[in-house]
Z-matrix of the N, CA and C atoms (Angstrom, degrees):
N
C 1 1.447
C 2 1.525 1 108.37
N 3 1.689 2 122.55 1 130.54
C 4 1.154 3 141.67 2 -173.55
C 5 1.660 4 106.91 3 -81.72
N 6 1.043 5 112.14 4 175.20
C 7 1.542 6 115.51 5 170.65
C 8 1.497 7 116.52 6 -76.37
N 9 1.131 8 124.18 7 -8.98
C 10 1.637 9 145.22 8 -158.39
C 11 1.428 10 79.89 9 -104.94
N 12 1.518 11 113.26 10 -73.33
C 13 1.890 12 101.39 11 -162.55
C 14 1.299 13 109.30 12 -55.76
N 15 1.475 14 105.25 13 -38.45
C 16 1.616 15 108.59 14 178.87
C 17 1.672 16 117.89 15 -37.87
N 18 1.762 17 102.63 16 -59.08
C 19 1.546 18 92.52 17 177.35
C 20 1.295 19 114.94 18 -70.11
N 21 1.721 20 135.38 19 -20.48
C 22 1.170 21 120.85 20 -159.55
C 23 1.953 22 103.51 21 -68.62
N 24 1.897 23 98.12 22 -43.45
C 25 1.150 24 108.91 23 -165.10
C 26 2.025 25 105.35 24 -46.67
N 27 1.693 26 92.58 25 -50.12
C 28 1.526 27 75.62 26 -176.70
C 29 0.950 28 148.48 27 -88.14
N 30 1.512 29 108.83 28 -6.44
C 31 2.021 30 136.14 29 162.41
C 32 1.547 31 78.40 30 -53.87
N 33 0.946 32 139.09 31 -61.24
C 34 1.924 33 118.92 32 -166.91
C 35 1.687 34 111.62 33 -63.64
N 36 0.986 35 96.41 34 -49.84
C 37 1.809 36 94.88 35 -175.83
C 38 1.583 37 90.07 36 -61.02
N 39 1.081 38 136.09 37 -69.55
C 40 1.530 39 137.96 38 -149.17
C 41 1.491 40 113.91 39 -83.20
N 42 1.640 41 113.44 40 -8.24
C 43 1.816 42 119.72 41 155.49
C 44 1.744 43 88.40 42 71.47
N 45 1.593 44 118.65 43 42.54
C 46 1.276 45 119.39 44 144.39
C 47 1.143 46 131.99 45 -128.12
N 48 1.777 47 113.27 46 -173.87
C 49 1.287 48 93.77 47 -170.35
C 50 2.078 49 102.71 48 -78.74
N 51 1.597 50 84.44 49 -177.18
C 52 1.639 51 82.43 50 166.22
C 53 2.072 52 123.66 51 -84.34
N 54 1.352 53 78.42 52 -37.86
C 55 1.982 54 70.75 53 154.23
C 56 1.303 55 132.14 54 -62.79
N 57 1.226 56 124.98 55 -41.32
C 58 1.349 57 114.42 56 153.46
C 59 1.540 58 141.17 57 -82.46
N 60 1.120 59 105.45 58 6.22
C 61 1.237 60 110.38 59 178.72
C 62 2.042 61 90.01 60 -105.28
N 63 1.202 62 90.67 61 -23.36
C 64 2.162 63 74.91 62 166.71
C 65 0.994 64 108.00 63 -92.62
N 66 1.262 65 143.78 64 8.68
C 67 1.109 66 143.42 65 164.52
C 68 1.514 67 115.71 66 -88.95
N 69 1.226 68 123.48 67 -34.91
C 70 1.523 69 136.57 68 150.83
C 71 1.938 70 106.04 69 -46.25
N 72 1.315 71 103.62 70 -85.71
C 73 1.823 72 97.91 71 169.60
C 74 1.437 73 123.95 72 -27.71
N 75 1.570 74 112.23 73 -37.80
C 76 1.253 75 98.37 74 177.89
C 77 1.603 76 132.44 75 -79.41
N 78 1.471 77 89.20 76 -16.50
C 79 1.078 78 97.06 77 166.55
C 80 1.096 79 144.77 78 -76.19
N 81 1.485 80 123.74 79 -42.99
C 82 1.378 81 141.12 80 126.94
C 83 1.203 82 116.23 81 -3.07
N 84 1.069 83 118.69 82 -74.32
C 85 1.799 84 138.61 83 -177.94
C 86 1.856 85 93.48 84 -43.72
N 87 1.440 86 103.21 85 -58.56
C 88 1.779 87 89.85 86 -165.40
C 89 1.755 88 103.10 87 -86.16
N 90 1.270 89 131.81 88 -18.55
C 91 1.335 90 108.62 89 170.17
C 92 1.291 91 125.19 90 -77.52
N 93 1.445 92 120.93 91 -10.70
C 94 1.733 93 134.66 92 -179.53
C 95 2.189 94 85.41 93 -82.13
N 96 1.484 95 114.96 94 -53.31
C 97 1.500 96 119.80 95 -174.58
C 98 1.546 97 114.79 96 -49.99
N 99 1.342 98 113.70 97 -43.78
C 100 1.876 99 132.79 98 161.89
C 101 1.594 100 117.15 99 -47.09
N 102 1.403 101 99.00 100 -64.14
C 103 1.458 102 109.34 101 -165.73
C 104 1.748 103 96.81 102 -71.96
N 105 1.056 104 134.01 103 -43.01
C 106 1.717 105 135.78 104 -161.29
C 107 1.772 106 91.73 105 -83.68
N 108 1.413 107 143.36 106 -20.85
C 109 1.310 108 141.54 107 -160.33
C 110 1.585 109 87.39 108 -100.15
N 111 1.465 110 112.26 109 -25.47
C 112 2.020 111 114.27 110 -168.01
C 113 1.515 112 93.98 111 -93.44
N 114 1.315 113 115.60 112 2.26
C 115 1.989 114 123.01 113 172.49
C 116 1.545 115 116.39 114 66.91
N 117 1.368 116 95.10 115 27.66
C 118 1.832 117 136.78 116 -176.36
C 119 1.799 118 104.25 117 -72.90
N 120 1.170 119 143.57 118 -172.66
C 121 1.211 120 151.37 119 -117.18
C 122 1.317 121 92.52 120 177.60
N 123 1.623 122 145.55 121 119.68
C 124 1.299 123 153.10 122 137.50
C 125 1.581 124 109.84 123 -80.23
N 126 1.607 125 132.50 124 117.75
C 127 1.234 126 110.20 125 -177.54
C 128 1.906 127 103.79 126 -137.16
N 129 1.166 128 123.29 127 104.00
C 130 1.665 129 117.32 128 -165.11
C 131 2.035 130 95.40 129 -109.79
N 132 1.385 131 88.67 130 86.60
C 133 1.104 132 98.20 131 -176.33
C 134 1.892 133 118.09 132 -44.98
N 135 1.550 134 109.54 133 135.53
C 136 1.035 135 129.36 134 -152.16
C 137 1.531 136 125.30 135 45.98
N 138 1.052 137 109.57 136 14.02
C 139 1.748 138 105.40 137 160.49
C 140 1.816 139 107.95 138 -120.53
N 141 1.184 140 123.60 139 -51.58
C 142 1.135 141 117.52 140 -167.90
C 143 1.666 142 127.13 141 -160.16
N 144 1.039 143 129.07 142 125.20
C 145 1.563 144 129.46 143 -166.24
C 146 1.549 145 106.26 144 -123.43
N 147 1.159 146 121.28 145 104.70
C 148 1.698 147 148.07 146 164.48
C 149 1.764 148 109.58 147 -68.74
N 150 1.224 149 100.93 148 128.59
C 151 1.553 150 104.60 149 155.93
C 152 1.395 151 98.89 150 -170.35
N 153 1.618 152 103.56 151 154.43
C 154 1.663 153 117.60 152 151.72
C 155 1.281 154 109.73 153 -41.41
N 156 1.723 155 117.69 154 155.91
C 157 1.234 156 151.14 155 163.57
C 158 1.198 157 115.81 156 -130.97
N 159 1.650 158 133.39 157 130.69
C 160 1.210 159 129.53 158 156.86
C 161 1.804 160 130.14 159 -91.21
N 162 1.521 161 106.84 160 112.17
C 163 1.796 162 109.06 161 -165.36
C 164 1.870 163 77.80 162 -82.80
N 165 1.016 164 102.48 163 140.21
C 166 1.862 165 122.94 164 157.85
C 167 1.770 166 98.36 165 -92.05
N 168 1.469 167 88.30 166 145.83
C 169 1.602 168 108.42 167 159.54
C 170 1.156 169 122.72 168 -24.79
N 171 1.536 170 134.81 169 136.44
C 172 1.610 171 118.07 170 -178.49
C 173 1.219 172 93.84 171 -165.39
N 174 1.734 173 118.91 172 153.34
C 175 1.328 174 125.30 173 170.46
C 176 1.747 175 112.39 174 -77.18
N 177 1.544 176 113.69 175 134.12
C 178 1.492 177 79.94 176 150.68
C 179 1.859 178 96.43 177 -148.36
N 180 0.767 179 97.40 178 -144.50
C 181 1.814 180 115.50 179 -170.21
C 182 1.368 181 108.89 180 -84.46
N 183 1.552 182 123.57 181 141.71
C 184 1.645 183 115.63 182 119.54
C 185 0.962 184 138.58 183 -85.08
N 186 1.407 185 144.84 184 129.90
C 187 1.310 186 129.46 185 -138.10
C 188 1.495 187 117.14 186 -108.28
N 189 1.726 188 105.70 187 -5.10
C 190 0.892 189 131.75 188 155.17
C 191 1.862 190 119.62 189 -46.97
N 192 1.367 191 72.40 190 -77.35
C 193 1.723 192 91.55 191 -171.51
C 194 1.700 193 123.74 192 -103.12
N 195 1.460 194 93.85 193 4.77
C 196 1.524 195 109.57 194 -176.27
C 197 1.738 196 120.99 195 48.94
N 198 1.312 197 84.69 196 25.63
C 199 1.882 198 94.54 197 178.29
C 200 1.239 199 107.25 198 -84.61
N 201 1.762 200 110.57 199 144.18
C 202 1.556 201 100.36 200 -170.16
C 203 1.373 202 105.16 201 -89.49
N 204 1.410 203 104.65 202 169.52
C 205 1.863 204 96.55 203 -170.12
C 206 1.859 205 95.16 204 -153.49
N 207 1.286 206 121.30 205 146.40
C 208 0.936 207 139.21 206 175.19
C 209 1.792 208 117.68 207 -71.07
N 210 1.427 209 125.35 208 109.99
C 211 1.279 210 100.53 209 -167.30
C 212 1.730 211 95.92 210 -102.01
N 213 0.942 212 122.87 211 149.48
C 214 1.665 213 104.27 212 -163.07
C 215 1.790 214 102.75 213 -103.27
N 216 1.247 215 135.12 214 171.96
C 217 1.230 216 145.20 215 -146.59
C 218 1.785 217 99.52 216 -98.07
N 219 1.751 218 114.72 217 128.62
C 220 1.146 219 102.27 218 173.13
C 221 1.662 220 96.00 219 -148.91
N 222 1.353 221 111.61 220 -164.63
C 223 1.100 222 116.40 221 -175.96
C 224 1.624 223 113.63 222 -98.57
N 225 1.206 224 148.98 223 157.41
C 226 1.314 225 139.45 224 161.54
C 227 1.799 226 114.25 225 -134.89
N 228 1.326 227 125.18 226 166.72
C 229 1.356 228 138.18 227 -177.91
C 230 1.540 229 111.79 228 -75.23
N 231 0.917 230 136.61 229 93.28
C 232 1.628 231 129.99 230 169.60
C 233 1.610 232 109.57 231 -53.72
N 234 0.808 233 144.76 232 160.96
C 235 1.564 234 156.54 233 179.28
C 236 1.667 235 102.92 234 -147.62
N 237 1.239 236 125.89 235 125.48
C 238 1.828 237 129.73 236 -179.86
C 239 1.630 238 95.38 237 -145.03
N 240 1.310 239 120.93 238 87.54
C 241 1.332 240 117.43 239 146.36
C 242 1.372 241 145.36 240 -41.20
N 243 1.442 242 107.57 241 123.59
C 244 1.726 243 103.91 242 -147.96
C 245 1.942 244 103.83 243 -86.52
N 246 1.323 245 124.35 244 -169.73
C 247 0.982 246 104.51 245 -153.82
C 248 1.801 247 103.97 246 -99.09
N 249 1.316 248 97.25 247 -2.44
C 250 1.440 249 92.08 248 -177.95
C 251 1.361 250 125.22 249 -77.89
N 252 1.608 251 106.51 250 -35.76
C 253 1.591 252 135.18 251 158.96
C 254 1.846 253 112.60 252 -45.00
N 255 1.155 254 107.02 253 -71.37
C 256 1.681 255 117.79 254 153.08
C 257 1.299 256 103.34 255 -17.06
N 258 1.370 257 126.88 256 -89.07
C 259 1.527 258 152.01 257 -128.89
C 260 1.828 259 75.15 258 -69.91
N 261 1.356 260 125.73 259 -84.87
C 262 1.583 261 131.67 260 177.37
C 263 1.513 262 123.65 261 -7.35
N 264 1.374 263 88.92 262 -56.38
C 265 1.610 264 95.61 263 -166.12
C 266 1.573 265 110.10 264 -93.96
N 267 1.281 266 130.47 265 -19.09
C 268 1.799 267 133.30 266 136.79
C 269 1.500 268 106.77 267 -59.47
């Protein structure tokens, strides 16, 4: 599913239009984008819980040339599926 079906699917469940209901997504999108950049916690109980992670510095490979290479330290998105989401899709 695309970002297009995405809004169509839920302007139907939610009996709006699709401009406003992408206007809802977009919003979503930048207050989950705010709160996770402020090193904040997204948590939609039983579907899904967001937070920062910190990767440390680490060696790894090119796999090319098997030269070692320094990968340097950044931050990444955690994703933890909640249990109701789980429970659905088993």
């Amino acid at each position: 599913m695309n970002k297009s079906e995405l809004v169509t699917s839920m302007a139907t469940k939610a009996g709006m239009s699709k401009k406003d209901t992408e206007k809802v997504l977009k919003a979503f999108e930048e207050s989950v984008t705010e709160e996770l950049s402020n090193g904040g916690k997204v948590q939609l109980v039983g579907f899904m819980s967001l937070e920062v992670a910190s990767r440390k510095e680490r060696e790894g490979r090119n796999p090319r040339t098997n030269e070692v290479m320094v990968i340097p330290a950044s931050n990444t998105v955690k994703f933890k599926v909640g249990k109701a989401l789980k429970d659905a899709v088993n």
